[in-house]
GUKOL-301279 format. One record per residue (C-alpha): chain; residue in one letter; residue number from 1; x, y, z. Coordinates in Angstrom, 3 decimals, m for minus. Last residue first. Example, Ala and Ser with C-alpha at 12.3 -4.5 7.8 and 13.67 -1.06 7.14 Angstrom:
2
A | s | 2 | 13.670 | m1.060 | 7.140 .
A | a | 1 | 12.300 | m4.500 | 7.800 .
% end
This chain:
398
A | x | 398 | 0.836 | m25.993 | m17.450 .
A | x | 397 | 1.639 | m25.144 | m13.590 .
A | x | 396 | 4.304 | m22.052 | m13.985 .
A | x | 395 | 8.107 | m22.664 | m14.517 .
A | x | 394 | 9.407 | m21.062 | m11.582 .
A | x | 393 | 11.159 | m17.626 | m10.979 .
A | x | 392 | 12.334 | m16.323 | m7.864 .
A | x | 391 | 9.437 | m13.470 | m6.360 .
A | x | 390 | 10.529 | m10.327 | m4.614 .
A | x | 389 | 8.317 | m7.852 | m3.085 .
A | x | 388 | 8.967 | m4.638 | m2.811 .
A | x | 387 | 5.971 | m3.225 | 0.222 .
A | x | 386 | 3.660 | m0.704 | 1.077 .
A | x | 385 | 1.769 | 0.397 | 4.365 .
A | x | 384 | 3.626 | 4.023 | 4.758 .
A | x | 383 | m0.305 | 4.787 | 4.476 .
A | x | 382 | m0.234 | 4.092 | 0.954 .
A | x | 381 | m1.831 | 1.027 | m1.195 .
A | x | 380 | 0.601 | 0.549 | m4.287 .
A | x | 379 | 2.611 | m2.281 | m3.899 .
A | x | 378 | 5.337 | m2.846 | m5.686 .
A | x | 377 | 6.692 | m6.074 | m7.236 .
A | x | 376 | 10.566 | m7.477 | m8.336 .
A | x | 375 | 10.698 | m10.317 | m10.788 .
A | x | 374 | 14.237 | m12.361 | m10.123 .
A | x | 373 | 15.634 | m12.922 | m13.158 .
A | x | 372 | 19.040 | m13.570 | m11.406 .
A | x | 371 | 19.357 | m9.696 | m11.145 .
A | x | 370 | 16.336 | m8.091 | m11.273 .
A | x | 369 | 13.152 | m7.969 | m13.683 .
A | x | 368 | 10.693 | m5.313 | m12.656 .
A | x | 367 | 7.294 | m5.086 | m11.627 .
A | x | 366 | 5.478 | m1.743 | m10.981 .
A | x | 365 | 2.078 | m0.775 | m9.508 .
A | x | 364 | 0.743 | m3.548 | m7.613 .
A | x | 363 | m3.033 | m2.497 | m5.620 .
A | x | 362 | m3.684 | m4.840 | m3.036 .
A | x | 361 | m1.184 | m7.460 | m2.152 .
A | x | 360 | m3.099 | m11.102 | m1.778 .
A | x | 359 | m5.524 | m9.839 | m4.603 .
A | x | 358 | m3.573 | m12.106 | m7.291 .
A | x | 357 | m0.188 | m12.444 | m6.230 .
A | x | 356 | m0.118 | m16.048 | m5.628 .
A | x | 355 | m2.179 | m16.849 | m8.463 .
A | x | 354 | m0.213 | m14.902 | m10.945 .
A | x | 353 | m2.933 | m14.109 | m14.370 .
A | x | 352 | m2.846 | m15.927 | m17.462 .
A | x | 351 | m3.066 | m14.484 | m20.703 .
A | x | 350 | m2.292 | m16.849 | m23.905 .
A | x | 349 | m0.853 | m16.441 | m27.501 .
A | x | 348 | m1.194 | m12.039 | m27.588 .
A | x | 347 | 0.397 | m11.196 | m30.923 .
A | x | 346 | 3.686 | m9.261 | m30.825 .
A | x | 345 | 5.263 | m10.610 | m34.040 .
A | x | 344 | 7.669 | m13.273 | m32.273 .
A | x | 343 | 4.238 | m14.792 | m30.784 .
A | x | 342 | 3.468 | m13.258 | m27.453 .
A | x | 341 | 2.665 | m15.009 | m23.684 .
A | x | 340 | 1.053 | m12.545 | m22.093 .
A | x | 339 | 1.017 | m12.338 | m17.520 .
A | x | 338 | m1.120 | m10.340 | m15.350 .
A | x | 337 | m0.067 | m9.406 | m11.990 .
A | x | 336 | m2.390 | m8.630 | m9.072 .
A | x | 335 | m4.772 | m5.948 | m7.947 .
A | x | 334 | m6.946 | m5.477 | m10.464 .
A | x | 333 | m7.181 | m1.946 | m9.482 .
A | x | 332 | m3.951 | m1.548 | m9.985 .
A | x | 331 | m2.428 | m3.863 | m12.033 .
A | x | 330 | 1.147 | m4.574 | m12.791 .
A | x | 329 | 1.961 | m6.310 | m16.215 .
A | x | 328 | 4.039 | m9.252 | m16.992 .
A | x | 327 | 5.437 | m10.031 | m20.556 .
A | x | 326 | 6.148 | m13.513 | m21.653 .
A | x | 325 | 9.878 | m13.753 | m22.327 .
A | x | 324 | 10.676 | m17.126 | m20.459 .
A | x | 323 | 6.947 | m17.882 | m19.303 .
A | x | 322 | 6.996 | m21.273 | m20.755 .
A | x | 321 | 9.278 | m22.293 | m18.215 .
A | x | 320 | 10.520 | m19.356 | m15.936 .
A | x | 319 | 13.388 | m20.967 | m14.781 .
A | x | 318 | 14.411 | m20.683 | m18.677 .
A | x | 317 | 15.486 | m16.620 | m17.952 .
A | x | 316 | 13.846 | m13.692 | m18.166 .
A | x | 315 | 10.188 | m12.214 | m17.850 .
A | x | 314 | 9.311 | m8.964 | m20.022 .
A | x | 313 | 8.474 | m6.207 | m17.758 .
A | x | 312 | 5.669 | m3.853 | m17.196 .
A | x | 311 | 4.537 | m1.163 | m14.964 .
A | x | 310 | 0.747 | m0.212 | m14.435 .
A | x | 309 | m2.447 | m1.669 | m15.887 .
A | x | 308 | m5.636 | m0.479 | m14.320 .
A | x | 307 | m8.235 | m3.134 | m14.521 .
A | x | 306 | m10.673 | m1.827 | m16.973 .
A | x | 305 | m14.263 | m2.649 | m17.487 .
A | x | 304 | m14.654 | m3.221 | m20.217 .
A | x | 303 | m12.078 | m4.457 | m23.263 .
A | x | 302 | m8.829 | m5.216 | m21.069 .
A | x | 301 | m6.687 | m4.689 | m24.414 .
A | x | 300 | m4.265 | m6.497 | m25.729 .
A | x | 299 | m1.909 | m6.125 | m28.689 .
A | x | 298 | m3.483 | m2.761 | m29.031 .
A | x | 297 | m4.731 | m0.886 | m32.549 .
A | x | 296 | m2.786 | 1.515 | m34.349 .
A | x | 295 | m4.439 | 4.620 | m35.915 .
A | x | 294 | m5.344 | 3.924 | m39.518 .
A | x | 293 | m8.741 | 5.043 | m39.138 .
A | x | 292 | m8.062 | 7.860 | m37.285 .
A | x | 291 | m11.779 | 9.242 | m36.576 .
A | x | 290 | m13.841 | 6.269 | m37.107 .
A | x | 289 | m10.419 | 4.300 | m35.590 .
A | x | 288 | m10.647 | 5.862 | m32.571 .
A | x | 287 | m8.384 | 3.870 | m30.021 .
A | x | 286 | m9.325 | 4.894 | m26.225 .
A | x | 285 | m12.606 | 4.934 | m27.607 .
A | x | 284 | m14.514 | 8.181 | m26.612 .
A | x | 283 | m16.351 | 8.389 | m23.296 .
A | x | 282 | m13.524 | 11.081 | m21.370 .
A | x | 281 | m14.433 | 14.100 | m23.060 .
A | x | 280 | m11.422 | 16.240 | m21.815 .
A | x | 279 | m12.411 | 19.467 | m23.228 .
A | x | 278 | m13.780 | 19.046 | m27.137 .
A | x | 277 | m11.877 | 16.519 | m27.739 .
A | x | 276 | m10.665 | 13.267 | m26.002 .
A | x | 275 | m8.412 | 12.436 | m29.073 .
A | x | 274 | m6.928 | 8.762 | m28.417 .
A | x | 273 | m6.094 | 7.045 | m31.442 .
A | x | 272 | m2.572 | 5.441 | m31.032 .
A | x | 271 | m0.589 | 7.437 | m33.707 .
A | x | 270 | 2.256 | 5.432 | m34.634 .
A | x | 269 | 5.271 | 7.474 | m36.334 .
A | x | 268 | 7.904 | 5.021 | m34.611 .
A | x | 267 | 5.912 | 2.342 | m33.565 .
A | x | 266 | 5.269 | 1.698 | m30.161 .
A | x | 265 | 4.169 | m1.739 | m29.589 .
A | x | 264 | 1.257 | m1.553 | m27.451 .
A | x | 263 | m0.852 | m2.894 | m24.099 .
A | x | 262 | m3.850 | m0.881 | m23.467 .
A | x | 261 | m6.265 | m0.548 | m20.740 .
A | x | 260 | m9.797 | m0.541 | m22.887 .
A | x | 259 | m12.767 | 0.306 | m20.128 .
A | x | 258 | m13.741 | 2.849 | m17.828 .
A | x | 257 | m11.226 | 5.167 | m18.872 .
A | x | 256 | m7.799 | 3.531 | m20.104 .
A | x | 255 | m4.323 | 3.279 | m18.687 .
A | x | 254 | m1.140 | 2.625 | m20.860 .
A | x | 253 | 1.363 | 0.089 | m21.315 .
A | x | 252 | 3.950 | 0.289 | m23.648 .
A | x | 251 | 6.252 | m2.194 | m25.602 .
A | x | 250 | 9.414 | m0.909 | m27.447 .
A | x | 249 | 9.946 | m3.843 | m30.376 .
A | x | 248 | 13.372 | m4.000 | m31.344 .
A | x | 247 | 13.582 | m7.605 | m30.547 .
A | x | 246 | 16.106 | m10.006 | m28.996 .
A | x | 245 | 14.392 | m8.832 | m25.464 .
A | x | 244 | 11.377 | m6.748 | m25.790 .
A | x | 243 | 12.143 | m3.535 | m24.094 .
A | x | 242 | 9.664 | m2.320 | m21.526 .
A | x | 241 | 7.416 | 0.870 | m20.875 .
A | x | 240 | 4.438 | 1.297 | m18.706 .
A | x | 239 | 2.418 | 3.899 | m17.287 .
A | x | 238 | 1.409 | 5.577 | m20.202 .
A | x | 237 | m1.297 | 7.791 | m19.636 .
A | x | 236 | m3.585 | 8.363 | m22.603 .
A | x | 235 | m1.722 | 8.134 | m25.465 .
A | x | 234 | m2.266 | 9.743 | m29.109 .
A | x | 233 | 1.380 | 9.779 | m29.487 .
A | x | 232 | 4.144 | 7.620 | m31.350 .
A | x | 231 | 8.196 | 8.868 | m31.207 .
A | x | 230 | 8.141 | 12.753 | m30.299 .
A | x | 229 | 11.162 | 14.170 | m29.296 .
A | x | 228 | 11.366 | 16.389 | m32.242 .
A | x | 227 | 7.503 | 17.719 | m32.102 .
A | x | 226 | 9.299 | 19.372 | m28.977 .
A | x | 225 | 10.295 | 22.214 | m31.748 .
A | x | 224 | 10.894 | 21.396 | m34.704 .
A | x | 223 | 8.449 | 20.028 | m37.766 .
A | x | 222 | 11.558 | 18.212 | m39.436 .
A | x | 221 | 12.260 | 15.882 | m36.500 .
A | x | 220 | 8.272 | 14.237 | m37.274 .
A | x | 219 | 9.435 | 10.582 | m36.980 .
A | x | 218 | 12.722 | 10.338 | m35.066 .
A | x | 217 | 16.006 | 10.180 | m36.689 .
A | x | 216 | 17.819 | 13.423 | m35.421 .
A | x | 215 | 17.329 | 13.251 | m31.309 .
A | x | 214 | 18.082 | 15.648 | m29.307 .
A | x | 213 | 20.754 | 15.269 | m27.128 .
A | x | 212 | 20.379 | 15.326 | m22.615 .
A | x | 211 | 23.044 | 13.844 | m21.830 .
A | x | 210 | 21.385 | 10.146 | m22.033 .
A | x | 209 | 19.708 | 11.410 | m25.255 .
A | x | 208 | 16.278 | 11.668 | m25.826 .
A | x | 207 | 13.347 | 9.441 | m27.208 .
A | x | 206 | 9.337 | 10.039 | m26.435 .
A | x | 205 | 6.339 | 8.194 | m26.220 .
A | x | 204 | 3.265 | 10.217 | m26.275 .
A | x | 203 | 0.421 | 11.221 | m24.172 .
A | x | 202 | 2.089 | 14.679 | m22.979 .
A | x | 201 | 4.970 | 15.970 | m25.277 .
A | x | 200 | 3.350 | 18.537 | m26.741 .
A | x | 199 | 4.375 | 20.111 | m29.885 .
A | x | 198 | 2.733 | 16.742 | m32.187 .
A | x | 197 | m0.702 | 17.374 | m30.504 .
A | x | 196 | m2.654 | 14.572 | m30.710 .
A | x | 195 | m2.539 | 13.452 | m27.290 .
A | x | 194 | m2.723 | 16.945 | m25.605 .
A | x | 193 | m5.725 | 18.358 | m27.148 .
A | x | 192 | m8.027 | 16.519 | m24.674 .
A | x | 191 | m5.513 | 17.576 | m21.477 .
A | x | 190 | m6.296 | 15.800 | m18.505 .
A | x | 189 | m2.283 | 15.878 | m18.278 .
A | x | 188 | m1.741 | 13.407 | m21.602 .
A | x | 187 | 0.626 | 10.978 | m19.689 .
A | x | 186 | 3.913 | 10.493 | m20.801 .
A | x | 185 | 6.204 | 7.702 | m21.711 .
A | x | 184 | 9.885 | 8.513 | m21.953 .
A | x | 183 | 12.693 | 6.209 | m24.027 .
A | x | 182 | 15.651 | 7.216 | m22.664 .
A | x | 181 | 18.930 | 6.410 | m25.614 .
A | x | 180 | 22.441 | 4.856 | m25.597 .
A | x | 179 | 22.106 | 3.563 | m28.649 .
A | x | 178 | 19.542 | 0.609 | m27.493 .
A | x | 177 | 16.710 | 1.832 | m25.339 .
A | x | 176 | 17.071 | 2.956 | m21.869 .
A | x | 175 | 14.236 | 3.108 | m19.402 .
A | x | 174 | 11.784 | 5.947 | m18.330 .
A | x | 173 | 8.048 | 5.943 | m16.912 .
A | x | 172 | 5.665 | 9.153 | m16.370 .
A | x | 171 | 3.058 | 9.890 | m16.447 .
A | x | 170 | 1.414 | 12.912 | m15.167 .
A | x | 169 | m2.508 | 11.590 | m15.740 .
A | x | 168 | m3.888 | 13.066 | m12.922 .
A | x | 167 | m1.417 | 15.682 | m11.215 .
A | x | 166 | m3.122 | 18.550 | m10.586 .
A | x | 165 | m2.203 | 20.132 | m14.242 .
A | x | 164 | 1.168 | 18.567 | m15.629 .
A | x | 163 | 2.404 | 19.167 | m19.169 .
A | x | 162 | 5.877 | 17.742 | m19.821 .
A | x | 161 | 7.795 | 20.896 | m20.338 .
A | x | 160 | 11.597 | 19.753 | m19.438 .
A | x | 159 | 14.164 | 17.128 | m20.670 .
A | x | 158 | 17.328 | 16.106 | m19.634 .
A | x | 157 | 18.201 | 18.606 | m16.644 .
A | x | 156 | 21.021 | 17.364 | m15.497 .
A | x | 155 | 23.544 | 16.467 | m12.554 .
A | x | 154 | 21.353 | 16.640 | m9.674 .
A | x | 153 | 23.021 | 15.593 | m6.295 .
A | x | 152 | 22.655 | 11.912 | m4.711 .
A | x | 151 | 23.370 | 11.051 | m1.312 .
A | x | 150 | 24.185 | 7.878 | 1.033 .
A | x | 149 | 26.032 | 5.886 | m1.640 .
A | x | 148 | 30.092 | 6.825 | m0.441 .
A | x | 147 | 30.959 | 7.831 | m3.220 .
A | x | 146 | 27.933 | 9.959 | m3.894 .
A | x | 145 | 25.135 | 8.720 | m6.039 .
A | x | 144 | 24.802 | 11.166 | m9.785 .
A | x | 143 | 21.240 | 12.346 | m10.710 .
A | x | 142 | 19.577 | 12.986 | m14.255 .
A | x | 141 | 16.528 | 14.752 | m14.346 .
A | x | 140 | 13.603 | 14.309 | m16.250 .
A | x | 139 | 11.159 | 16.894 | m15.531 .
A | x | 138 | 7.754 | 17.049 | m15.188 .
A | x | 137 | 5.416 | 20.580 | m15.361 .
A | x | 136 | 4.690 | 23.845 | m13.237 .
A | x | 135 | 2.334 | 22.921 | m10.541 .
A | x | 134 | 2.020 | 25.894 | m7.945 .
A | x | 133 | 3.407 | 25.724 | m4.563 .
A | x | 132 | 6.020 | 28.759 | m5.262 .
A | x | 131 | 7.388 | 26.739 | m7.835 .
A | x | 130 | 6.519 | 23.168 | m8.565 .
A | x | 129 | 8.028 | 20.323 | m10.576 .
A | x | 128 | 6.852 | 16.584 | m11.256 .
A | x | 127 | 9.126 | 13.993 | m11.641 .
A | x | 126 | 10.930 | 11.320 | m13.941 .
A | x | 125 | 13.900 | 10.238 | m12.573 .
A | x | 124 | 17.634 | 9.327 | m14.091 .
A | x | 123 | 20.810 | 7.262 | m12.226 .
A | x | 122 | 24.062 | 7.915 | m12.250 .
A | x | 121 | 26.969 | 6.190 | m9.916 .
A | x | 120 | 27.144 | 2.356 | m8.932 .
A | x | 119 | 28.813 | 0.446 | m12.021 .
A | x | 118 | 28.495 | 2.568 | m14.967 .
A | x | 117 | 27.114 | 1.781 | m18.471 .
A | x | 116 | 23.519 | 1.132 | m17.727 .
A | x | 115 | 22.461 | 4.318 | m15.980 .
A | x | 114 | 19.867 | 3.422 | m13.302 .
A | x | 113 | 16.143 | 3.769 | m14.607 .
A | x | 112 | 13.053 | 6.007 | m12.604 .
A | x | 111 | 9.716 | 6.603 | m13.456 .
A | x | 110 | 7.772 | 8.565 | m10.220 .
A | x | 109 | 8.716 | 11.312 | m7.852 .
A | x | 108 | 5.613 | 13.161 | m7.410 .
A | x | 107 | 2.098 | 13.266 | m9.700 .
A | x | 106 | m0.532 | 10.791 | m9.261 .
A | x | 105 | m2.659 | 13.232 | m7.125 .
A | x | 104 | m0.652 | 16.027 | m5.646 .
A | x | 103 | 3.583 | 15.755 | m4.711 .
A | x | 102 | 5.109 | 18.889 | m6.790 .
A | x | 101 | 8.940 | 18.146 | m6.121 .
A | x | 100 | 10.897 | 21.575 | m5.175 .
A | x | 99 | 12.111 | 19.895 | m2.008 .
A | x | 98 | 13.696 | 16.724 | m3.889 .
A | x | 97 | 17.407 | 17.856 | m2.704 .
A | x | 96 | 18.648 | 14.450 | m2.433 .
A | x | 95 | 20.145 | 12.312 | 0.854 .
A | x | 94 | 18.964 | 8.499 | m0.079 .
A | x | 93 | 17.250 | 6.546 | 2.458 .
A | x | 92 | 19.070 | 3.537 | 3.575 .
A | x | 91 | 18.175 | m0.245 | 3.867 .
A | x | 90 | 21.073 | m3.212 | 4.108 .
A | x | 89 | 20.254 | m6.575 | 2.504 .
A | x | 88 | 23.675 | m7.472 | 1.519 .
A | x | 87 | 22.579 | m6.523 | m2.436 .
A | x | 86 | 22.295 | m3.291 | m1.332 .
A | x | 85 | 18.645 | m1.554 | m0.898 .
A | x | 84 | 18.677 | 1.989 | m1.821 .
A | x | 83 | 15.844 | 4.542 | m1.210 .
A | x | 82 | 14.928 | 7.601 | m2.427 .
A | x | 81 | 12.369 | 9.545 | m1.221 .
A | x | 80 | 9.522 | 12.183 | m2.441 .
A | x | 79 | 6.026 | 12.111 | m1.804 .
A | x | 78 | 6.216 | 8.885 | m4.769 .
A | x | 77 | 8.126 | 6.680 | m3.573 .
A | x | 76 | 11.830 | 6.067 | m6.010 .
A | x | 75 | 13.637 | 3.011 | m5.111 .
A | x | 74 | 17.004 | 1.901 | m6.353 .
A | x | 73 | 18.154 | m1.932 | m5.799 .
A | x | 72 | 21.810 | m2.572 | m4.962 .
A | x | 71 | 23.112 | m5.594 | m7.455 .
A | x | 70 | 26.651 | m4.058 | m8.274 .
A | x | 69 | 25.627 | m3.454 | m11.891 .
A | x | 68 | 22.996 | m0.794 | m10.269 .
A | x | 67 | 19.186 | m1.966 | m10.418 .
A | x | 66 | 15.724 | m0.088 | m10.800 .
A | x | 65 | 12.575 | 0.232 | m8.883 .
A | x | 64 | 9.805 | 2.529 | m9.390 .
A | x | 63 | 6.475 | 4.051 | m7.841 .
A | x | 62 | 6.823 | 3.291 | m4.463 .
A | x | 61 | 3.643 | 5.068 | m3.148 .
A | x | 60 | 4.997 | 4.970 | 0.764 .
A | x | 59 | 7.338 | 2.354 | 2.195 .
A | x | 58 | 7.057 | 0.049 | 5.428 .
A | x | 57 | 8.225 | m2.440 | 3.642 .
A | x | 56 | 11.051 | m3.864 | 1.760 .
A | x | 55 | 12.649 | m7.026 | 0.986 .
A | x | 54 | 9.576 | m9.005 | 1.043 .
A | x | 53 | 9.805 | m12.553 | m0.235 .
A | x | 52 | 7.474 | m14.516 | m2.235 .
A | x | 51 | 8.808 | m18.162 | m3.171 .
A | x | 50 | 5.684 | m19.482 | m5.498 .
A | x | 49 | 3.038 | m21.638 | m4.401 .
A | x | 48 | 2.566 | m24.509 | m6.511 .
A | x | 47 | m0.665 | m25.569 | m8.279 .
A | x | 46 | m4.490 | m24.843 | m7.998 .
A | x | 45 | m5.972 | m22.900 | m11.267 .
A | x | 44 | m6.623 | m19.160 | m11.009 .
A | x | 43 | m10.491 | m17.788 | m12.191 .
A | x | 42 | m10.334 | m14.952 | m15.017 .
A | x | 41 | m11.392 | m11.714 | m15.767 .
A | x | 40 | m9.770 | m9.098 | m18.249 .
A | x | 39 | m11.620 | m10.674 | m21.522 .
A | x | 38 | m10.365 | m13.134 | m24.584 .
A | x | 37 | m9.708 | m15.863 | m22.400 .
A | x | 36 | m7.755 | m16.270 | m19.088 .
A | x | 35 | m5.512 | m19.236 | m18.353 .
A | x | 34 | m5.066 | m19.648 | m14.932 .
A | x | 33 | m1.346 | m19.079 | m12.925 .
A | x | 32 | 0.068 | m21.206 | m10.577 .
A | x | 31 | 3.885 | m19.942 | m9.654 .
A | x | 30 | 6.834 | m20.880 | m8.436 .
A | x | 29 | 8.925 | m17.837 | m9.331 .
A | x | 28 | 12.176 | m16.302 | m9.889 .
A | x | 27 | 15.537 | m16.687 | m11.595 .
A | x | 26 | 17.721 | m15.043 | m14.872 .
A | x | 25 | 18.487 | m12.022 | m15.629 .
A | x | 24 | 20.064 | m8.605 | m16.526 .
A | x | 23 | 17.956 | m6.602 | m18.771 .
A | x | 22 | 18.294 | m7.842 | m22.897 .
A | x | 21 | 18.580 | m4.403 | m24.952 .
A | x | 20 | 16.535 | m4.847 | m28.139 .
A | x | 19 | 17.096 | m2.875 | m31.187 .
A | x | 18 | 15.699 | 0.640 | m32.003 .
A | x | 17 | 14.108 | 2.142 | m35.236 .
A | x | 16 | 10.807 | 1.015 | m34.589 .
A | x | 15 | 8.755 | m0.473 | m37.081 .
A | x | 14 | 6.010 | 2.620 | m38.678 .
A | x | 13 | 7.882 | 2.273 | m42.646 .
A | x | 12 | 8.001 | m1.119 | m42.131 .
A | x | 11 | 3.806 | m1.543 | m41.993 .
A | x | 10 | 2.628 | m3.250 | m39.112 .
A | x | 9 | 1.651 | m6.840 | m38.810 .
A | x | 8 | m2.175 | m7.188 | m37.820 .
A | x | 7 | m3.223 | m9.406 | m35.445 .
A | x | 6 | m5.083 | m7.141 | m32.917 .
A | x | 5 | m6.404 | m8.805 | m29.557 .
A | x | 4 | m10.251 | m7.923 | m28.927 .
A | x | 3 | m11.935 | m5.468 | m27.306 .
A | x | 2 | m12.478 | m3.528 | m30.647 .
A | x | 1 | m12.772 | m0.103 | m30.874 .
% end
C-alpha cells in the first residue's frame, strides 16, 4: 500500500452514522513542535518549553485515563489497579475484585471511559479474562464507585468473546459515541482469520449499548450473531479511538508490523484491508488493496519503519493555537507525541511532533484531553517506573 496520506472522500453509504461528542476542555501546552514531511521522522525546531507536570508516578503499565464531571482522574495499569486522582491532588488505589484478570503480554486491565451522564459513579473497562490460569477472552465490564470513592463493584457484563491468545494484540480501547453508545476497538489476537471475519469481534471496531443493547443500525445486523456489533474490521490492533469534535467522524489508531501504523476514520461498513492469511503471515500490507481493492486506505500512515502509535485525542480549546482540534497520537516506540493538523474532510494538512515530549519520557501510551483542555500523557516503561503527565496548552512555535 501506499505510504502516503489518502485524499479520497468516502462514499455516503460507508460515513458513519454517529455525531460528534465534544470532551470537556480547554488549556494546556507551551510547546515547540517541527514540521515533519511525508515520512514518520522528523528533527524538532527550538521554541518554548511547555508547562509539564507530573501528577502521578510511581505507577505500573498505565494503560488509560479518564475523567468524572467532578474533575477526579481514573487510572486503569495494566497488572491490575485502579487508581483515582481527585481534583485536590489526593492519590488512592481503588478497592475492585480484578483477581480473575489474565495479566500476560499486552493483555490486563486496559481501555477504560467514565460514564458521561453521572457525576462520580460508573465507569466501563476493557480487560482480559482467565479461568483456572488459562486465557479465556476480553470483557467489557461496567463498574459502579462506592459512595464514599474508595471501591468499585462490577455492575455488568457489556460485552464478552473478544478473542485473546497470550495476550499480543488484545486491544482494547473504549469511549462513548453520541446516542449513548461504546465504541470498542479490538485487536485481531494473532489471529490471521480474525480481521476479516464478520463473527469475530477481534480487529474491528465495534458499537454497543451503555447497558449492554445490541445495536439495530449497524452495517452487517442482518447476518446475526456477533457480526451485529461489528462497525468496520480488517484491523490489526487498534489501540486508539477518539471522537472528532463537531464531526461524526470516529477516528482510530491502530498498530502495524514493521512498517504502516495507521491512523483511520472508521466508516460504518469499512473494511480496512488487513488479512494475514494463511496462519498469521505477518509481511502483507497492513491495507491490501490487490486483494480488497476497495478496502479503505489511512489518513496517515508511518510508511516504514513503524513507530508504534498508541492512544489518541483530538486537542481542545484556542490555547492551543493552530493546534485547536489537531489530533495527537501516543507513540511507543517512538517515544513521544505526534501531532495532525486535518482539513474538515480528514486529510492530513501538517504533522509535527511535541518537542518537549519527544524521547524525554520513553515509551507514551495514551494521551487524553482533561478538564481545562489540559492533555494528559502515560508513560509506558514498567518497573513501577511510570508516570501521568500533564501538559497546559500553548499555541505551538509557527
Amino acid at each position: 500500500m501506499s505510504h502516503h496520506t489518502d485524499h479520497r472522500r468516502m462514499p455516503r453509504s460507508l460515513r458513519a452514522g454517529v455525531t460528534a461528542a465534544a470532551v470537556a476542555g480547554t488549556a494546556a501546552v507551551t510547546m515547540a513542535c517541527s514540521a515533519v514531511s511525508g515520512s514518520a521522522s522528523g528533527s524538532a525546531q527550538a521554541a518554548a518549553a511547555p508547562a509539564v507536570q507530573t501528577v502521578m508516578s510511581g505507577l505500573d503499565h498505565p494503560w488509560d485515563v479518564s475523567f468524572f464531571k467532578n474533575g477526579d482522574m481514573l487510572t486503569t495499569q495494566r497488572p491490575g489497579v485502579l487508581t483515582l486522582r481527585t481534583r485536590a491532588g489526593s492519590v488512592r488505589t481503588i478497592k475492585a475484585p480484578l483477581g480473575d484478570l489474565y495479566v500476560h503480554s499486552e493483555g490486563g486491565l486496559e481501555g477504560l471511559v467514565v460514564d458521561p451522564t453521572t457525576v462520580h459513579r460508573y465507569f466501563y473497562t476493557c480487560q482480559t479474562y482467565q479461568r483456572g490460569g488459562k486465557a479465556v477472552d476480553a470483557r467489557v465490564i461496567r463498574w459502579a464507585m462506592s459512595n464514599d470513592g474508595k471501591s468499585a463493584n462490577r455492575q455488568k457484563t457489556i460485552l464478552s468473546g473478544l478473542p485473546v491468545t497470550s495476550g499480543r494484540h488484545s486491544g482494547c480501547r473504549l469511549r462513548f459515541v453520541p446516542g449513548y453508545w461504546l465504541a470498542v476497538g479490538t485487536g485481531d489476537a494473532a489471529t490471521g482469520t480474525n480481521p476479516q471475519n464478520l463473527y469475530s469481534l477481534g480487529g474491528k471496531t465495534l458499537r454497543v449499548g451503555a447497558n449492554g443493547q445490541i445495536p439495530t443500525n449497524t452495517p452487517f445486523h442482518s447476518k446475526g450473531g456477533n457480526a451485529r456489533y461489528v462497525t468496520s474490521y480488517g484491523h490489526r490492533n487498534m489501540q486508539g479511538l477518539a471522537m472528532r469534535p463537531g464531526t461524526s467522524q470516529l477516528w482510530t489508531q491502530e498498530q502495524g508490523t514493521t512498517r504502516d501504523d495507521e491512523t483511520n476514520i472508521a466508516y460504518n461498513g469499512g473494511n480496512y484491508g488487513y488479512d494475514p492469511v494463511p496462519g498469521y503471515n505477518e509481511s502483507v500490507p497492513m491495507t491490501d488493496l490487490k486483494k480488497f481493492p476497495k478496502a479503505i486506505r489511512a489518513q496517515w500512515s508511518s510508511g516504514s519503519s513503524t513507530v508504534a502509535t498508541c492512544g489518541i485525542t483530538f486537542l481542545q480549546g484556542a490555547a492551543w493555537g493552530r493546534w485547536n482540534g489537531a489530533l495527537a497520537i501516543a507513540e511507543l516506540k517512538g517515544q513521544g507525541v505526534r501531532v495532525l493538523t486535518l482539513n474538515k474532510a480528514g486529510k492530513v494538512l501538517r504533522q509535527e511532533l511535541m518537542p518537549e515530549l519527544n524521547k524525554t519520557f520513553g515509551r507514551i501510551r495514551t494521551v487524553q484531553t482533561g478538564p481545562g483542555g489540559a492533555l494528559y500523557v502515560t508513560t509506558d516503561n514498567g518497573n513501577k517506573s511510570d508516570k501521568v503527565l500533564r501538559v497546559t496548552p500553548h499555541a505551538p512555535a509557527s
